[in-house]
C-alpha positions as CSV (number, residue, x, y, z in Angstrom):
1,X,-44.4,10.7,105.7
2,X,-42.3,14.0,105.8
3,X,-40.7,15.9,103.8
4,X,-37.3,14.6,102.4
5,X,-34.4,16.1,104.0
6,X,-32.8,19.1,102.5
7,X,-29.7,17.6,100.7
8,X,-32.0,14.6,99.4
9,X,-30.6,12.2,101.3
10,X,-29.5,9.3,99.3
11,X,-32.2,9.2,97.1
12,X,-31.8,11.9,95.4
13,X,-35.2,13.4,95.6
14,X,-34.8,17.1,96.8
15,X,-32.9,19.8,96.5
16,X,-29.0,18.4,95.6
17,X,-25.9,20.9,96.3
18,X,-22.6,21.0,94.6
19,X,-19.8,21.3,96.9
20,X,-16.4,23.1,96.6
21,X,-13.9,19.3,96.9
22,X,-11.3,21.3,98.2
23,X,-10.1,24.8,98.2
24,X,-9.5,26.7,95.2
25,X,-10.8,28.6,92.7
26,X,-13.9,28.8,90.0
27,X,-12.6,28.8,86.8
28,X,-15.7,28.5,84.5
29,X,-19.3,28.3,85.7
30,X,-21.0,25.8,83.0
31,X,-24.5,26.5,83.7
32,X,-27.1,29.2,84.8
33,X,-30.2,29.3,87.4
34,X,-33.1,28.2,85.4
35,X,-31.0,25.5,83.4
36,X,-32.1,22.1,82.8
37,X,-29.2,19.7,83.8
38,X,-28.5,16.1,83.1
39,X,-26.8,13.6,85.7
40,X,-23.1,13.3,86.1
41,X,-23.3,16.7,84.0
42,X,-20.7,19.5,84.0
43,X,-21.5,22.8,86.3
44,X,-18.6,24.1,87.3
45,X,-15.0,24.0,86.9
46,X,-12.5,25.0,89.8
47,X,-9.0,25.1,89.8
48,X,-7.0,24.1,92.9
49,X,-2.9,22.7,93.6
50,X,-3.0,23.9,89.7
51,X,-5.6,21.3,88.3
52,X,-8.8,21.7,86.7
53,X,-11.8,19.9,88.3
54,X,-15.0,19.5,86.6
55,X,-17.7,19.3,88.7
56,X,-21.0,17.6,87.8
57,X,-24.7,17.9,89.0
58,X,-25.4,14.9,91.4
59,X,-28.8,14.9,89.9
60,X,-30.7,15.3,86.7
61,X,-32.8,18.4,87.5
62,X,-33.1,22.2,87.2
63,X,-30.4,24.7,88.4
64,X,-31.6,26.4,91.6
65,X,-29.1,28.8,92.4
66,X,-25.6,29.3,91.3
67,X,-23.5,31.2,94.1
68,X,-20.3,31.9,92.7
69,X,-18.7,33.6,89.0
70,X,-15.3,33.0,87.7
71,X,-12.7,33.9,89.5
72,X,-14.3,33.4,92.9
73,X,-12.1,32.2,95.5
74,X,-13.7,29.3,97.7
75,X,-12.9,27.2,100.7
76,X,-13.7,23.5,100.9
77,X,-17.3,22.5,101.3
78,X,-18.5,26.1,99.7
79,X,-22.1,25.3,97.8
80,X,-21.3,26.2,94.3
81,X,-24.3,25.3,92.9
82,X,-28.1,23.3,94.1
83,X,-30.0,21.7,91.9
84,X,-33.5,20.7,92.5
């Protein structure tokens, strides 16, 4: 009995991260580090080929860390956001 691997593995236990889909750029950051977040819930919204994308905790938890503001310009697969 370990620990549970970093991302949390497809349980869900553990630290979670939200990934940059694609490239693009953060529009609005929904939440802050410290904030209580549901499932499925908005955290950040980041615009790329002129579309908005809402991107949503993978896990009911608390916001870890946030690592990007609006207006920040990311790559694909750039954390965004982890939530433990």
């Amino acid at each position: 009995p370990g620990r549970p691997p970093a991302d949390g593995g497809a349980g869900g236990l553990g630290e979670q991260v939200v990934p940059a889909p694609m490239p693009g750029r953060v529009v609005r950051v929904l939440v802050a580090q410290g904030d209580e977040v549901a499932v499925r819930q908005g955290v950040v919204v980041v615009e790329a080929m002129k579309m908005e994308n809402e991107l949503r905790s993978p896990k009911a938890g608390r916001v870890k860390e946030v690592s990007v503001a609006p207006g920040t310009s990311v790559e694909a697969g750039r954390v965004l956001v982890v939530v433990e």
